[in-house]
Structures are given as C-alpha cells and as structure tokens.
N, C-alpha and C positions, 0 to 999 in steps of 0.2 A: 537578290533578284526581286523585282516589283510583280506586280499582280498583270496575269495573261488574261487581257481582258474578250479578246477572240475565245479563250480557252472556256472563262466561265460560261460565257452565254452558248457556246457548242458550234463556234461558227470556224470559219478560215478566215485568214487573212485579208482576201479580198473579196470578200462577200459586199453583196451592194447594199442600199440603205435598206430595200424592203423586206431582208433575208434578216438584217438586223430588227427590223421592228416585228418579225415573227419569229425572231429567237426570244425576243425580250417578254414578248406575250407570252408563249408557253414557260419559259422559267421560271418569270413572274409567279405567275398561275401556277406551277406545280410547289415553287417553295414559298408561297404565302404562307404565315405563321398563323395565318386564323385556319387554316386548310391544314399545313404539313406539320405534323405537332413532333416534330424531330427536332433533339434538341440544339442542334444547330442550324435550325430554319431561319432564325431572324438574321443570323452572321450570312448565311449564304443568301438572303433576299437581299439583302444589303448591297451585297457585292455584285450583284446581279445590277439592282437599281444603278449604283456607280457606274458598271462597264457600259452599260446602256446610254447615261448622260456624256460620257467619251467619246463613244465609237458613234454616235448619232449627229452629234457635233463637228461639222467637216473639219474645224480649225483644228476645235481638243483633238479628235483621231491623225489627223495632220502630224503636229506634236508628238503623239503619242508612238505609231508609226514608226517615226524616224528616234526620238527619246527615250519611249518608255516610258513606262509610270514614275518615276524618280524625274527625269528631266521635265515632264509634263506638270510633276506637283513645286519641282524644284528651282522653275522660273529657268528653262535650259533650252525654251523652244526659242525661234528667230522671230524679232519684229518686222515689221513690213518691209525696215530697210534692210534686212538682213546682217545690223551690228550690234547684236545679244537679245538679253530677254528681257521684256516686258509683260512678258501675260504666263499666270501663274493658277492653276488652276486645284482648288479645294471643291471636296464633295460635299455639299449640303448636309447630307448626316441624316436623312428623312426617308427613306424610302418609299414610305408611303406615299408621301407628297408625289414624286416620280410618278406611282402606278395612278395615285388618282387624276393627275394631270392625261399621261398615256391614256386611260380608260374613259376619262371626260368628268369634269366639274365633281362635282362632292359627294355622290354617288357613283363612285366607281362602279361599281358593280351591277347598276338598271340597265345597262345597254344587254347582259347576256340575260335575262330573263324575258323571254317573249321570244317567239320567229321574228327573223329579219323581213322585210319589206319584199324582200324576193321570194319570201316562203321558203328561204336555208334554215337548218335551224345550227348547230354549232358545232356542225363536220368542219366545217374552217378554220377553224379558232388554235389549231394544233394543242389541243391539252389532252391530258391523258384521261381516261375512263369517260363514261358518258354523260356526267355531268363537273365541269371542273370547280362546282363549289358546293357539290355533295355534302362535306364536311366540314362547313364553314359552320360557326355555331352561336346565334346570337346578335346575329344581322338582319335589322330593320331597315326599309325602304320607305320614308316620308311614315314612318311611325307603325307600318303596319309591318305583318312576320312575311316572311319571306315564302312565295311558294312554289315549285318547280312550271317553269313554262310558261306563265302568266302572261296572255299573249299582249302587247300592248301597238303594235299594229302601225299605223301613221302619227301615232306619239312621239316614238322609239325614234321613226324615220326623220322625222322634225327636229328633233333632238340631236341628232348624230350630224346633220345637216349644220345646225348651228354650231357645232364643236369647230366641224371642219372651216369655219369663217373666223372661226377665234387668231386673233393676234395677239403679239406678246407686246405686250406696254415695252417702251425703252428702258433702255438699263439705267440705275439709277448710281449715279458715282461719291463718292464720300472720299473726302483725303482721310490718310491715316499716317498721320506725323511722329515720325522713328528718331531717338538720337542717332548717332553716331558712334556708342558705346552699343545702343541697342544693336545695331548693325552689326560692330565686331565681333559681338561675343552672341548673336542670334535671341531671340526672346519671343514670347506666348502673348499675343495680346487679344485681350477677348471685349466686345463691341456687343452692346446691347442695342436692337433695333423693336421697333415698334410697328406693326402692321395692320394691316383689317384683316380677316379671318371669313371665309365664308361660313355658318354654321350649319349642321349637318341636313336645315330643309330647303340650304341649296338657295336662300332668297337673301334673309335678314345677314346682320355683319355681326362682327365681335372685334376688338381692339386684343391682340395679341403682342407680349413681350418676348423677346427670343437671342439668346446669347451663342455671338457665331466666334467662332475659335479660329485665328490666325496666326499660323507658327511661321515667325519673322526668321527665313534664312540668313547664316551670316552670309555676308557681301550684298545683299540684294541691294539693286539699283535704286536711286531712285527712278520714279516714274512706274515702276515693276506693278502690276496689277493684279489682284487672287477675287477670285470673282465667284461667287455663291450663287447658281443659278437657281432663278424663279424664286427667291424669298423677300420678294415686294406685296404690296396690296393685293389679295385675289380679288375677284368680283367673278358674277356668274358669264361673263360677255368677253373679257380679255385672260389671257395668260400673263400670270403674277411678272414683274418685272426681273432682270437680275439684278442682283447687288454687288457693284465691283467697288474696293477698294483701293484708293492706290498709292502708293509709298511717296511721300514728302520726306524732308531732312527737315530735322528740328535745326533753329541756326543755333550753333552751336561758339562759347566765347573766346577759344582757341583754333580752330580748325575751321577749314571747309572742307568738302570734296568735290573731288574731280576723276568721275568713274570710280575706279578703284584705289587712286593717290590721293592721300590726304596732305592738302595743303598746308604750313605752321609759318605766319607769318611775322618777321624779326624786324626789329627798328635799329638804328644804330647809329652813332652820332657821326655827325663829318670828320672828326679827328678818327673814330673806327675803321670809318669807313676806307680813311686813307693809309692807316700807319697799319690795318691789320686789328684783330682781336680772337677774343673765344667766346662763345654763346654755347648756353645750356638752352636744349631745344628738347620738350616732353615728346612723348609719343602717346596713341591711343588707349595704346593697355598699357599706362599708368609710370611707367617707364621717362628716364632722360639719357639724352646722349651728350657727349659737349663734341664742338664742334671748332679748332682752332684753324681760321682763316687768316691768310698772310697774301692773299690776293686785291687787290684795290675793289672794292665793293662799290658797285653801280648801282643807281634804282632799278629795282625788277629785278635785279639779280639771281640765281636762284643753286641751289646745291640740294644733291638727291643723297637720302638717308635709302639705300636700299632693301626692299623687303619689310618695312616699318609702316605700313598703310594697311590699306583691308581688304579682307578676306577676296579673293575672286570670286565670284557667284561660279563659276562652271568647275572648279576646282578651290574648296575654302579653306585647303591645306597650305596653300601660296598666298602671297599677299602682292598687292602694289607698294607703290614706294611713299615715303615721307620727304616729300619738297617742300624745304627751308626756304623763303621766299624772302628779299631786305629790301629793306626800304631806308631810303639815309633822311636821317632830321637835320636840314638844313640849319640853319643859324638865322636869327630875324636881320643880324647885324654883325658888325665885324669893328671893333676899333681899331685905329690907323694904323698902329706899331706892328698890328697882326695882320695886317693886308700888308704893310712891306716887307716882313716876314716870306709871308705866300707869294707875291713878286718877286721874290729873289731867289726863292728856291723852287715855284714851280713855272714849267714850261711854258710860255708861250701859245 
C-alpha cells in the first residue's frame, strides 16, 4: 500500500486547495522538529511536506487520485494524449525548503512575529497552544533572538504582499541518457546540480552543490519525466525553478526500441535470403535464440521472438517482444553463367 496522503495531512478526499493549505500549515507547525522534539518528528514533517507538494499540485493530485503513490512515483499517470506515462514524480527530499518557500523567502518564520495589518494576531493560523513556536530553540531573525510579538506593522504587510507577486521561474529540463540494459534491469542514477542559495539575511547568494537521486523503473519510456520541484536558483523575488529530467535511450550497437519491442536487426545474403537459413539472434538479458527460416526473405521483413523485449512500465513482470528485422545484401554484380542460372530457374 502507498502513502495516504489525504490521511497524513488530516483531510478527505475532496477537500479544495484552501482546506489543503491550512492542513499543511497547522501540521507543518505542530511537527517541526525544531518545535516537536518527538523522535519521530522529522520522518513525520517529511511526510507532511511531500503530501502537501502532491495534493497542492492539480496534475500530481490528478495522478495520484486515480494511481496512488506507486503509479504517481512509478511513471503510471496518462499523458495528454492519453497513451501511457511520461511524468514521473520524485520528492525533493527537503522539507524545509517546502515550509520556507509556504512561509515566504529564508525566513520562514518573520511573518508570525508581530500582529497582522488588520490587528489579528494568530487565532487564524490553526496551530495548537498560543504561541506555535513556543519551543523553538535557537532561532535568529536577521541576527538578532527572537522575541514574542514584536510588532513589525506595515513591514510585515509589504512583505507578504511581495511574496504573494512572486513567480516560479520555468522549469529547467536536462536529458538523462539510460541504456537499454539500464532500462531492463532498472538502475539508481544520481545527478549532481549546482545552484545559488539564498543565505540566511535573505539578500546576498551562495553557490550550492546538491545530489538528487533517480531510481530508473524497469520499462520506463523514453521521453518519461521525474521532476524535482523548486531545486533551481532561489533568489529573494522568484520561486526556485523545477528541475525535470527526462529519459533519452543511449544508442545502443545491437538494438533499438520501439515502446516496449526491442528491435535486433539481421543481414543476410541473397543466396539466404532465397534458399532459407538459420540466424542466432541475442536478446537483452544476455541470452541467444537461433532462429531457422525456410520462408523467402524480403527486405524489412520481419519475425517476432515473443516475450524477449522489455519490461512493460505498467506491469514490469511482462515484457514486449523481440523483432528480428532482415535486410538482404544485394550483390554489386552477377557473372553471366549465374544470371543464366537465375533465368532459367526463376520466374518471370
């Protein structure tokens, strides 16, 4: 069973987006690990952060929805033309990043310090006790300690103001070129990316390195996409970019594919071609079959190895087929004895 991502945040099913962004806030807020010092706070903020980037996401909740967390991680949702998957969705792995993006820019946490602009002070906020960072311990604000209520007035307002104009910069896309063997037999490939970083007084930059983990399903398509949201450039004015990656086929010196049929293509000479032969034809896991033809062999021809191709993405216990493909090597030339030969015995 996958992860009930309604269940963590405390929602139903069809709850609308606002009911989700105030489940996500009091969660957040009650299991932060600087706040909840239970020793399962960070596992459970985590999962909190994740269901939030799903169910907030019309496309991911789309997916999810109808898939589940397995068809949603597993590249099992429909593309726009509705003939399989291409979008494959992995969690960033940050939670924090989540809450301080939610909260606003690299202080998360300045917007509940001070009454709001309307004179509320944080009856709204749905968190528990009456102050929800009571126990947070060792958190500075532009250098100085932290102190309950500090009113900050038309700062705050101006502030919050500018969040809500923030845009998310475009996704930024990278090919990530798989063999063919990668594919059959599934594999871990981890991508080092290089970012800017805002640093913690919210102005100046930093150059950050960061290694994102993609576990390559067997059968995935090409074209199939796993998309890491918001780990591009921050800056104080946009929302960080996402970073998708998308599945290329390395060419490969025996095969190609074709969806889920791997193609293996055979030469054969015109005397084979005509009188019949036998070809030894590999397979992808490492395997040969032989194959004796007693059929006249045409170019393009073609003969299916059943069950001998790769994994189906929606089911990776079945395979597609292995299609032997001929091609006949013509002759530059013919001396005369053997062109009366062929005159005499073939057709018309």
């Amino acid at each position: 069973m996958g992860k009930d991502y309604y269940k963590i945040l405390g929602i139903s099913k069809g709850a609308a987006d606002e009911d989700i962004k105030k489940a996500y806030r009091k969660q957040a807020l009650k299991w932060h690990p600087d706040k909840n010092k239970a020793a399962h706070a960070e596992e459970k903020f985590k999962e909190i952060a994740e269901a939030y980037e799903v169910l907030s996401d019309p496309k991911k909740r789309e997916i999810y929805d109808q898939y589940g967390e397995e068809g949603l991680k597993g590249g099992n949702g429909p593309t726009n033309d509705g003939q399989g998957s291409n979008f494959t969705y992995t969690f960033h792995g940050d939670p924090h990043a989540t809450f301080a993006t939610f909260f606003g820019g690299a202080n998360p946490f300045e917007m509940f310090f001070g009454r709001k602009a309307n004179g509320r002070g944080d009856d709204d906020m749905e968190v528990d006790g009456n102050d929800p960072f009571g126990s947070f311990t060792s958190f500075n604000i532009n250098g100085f300690p932290r102190e309950r209520h500090v009113g900050v007035g038309g700062q705050q307002q101006q502030q919050q103001q500018q969040q809500q104009r923030r845009k998310q910069d475009p996704a930024i896309h990278h090919e990530l070129r798989v063999s063919l063997e990668e594919v059959f037999h599934g594999c871990t490939k981890r991508m080092k990316i290089s970012r800017k970083r805002l640093n913690p007084d919210g102005r100046t930059m930093r150059n950050e390195d960061k290694i994102l983990t993609i576990e390559i399903k067997r059968g995935w398509k090409e074209g199939t996409k796993i998309t890491f949201p918001r780990e591009g450039d921050e800056s104080a004015n946009t929302i960080p970019a996402d970073i998708v990656f998308v599945i290329k086929d390395k060419p490969h010196p025996h095969f190609r594919r074709e969806g889920s049929d791997i193609v293996y293509a055979v030469r054969v000479s015109l005397r084979q071609s005509l009188c019949g032969c036998s070809v030894t034809v590999s397979t992808i896991d490492g395997n040969t079959c032989n194959m004796k033809i007693t059929d006249v062999i045409k170019p393009g021809m073609r003969k299916i190895v059943a069950s001998q191709g790769l994994p189906l993405p929606k089911n990776p216990e079945q395979r597609g087929d292995l299609v032997v493909e001929f091609d006949v090597n013509f002759p530059e030339n013919l001396p005369s004895n053997a062109k009366d030969v062929l005159k005499r015995h073939l057709p018309a």
